[in-house]
N, C-alpha and C positions, 0 to 999 in steps of 0.2 A: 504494500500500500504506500503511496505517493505522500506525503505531508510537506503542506508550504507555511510557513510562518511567516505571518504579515509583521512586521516593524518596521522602526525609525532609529536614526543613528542617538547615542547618548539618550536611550530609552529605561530608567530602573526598572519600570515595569515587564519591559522586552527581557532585559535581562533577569528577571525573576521569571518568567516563563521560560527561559532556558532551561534554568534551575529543575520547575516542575517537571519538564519533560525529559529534563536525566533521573529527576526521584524516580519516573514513574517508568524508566524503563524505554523510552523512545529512541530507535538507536540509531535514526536518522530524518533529517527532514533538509526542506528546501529553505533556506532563509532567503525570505524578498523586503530589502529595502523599500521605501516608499515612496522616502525622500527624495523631493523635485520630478517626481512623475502629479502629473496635476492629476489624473484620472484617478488612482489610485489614494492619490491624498484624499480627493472628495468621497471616493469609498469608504477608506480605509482610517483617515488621518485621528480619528475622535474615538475609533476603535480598536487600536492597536496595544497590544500582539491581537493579533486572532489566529488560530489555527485553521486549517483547512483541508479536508481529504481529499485530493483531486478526484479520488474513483468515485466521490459521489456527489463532491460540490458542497457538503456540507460543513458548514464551520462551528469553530466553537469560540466563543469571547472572553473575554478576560472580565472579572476576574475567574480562573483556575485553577483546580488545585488537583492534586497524581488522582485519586479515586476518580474526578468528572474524563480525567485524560484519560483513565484507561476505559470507563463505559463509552467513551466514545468512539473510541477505535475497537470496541468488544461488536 
């Protein structure tokens, strides 16, 4: 399964979802900056970290913690 991580540079929050997602066992994802892509800002900019499954489109929002990461990828 494919995972993209939405962030911004100099994020605590992005970097505490690192965090959860080494607690919880994640043993790899796509890290997408955001920053100075306008589209992406206006999705993303008020929402970040978001996780995201490519194989289904589904995401999950911050805040997260190892238990909602792993029912999500369960």
């Amino acid at each position: 399964m494919r995972l993209t991580l939405f962030q911004r540079d100099d994020c605590p929050l992005c970097d505490a979802a690192d965090a959860v997602l080494a607690a919880a066992g994640v043993p790899d994802f796509d890290p997408l900056w955001i920053d100075g892509d306008l589209a992406m800002e206006a999705i993303y900019g008020t929402r970040v970290p978001v996780l995201r499954r490519e194989d289904t489109g589904a995401e999950l929002e911050w805040p997260f913690n190892t238990e909602a990461v792993m029912a999500f990828l369960a």
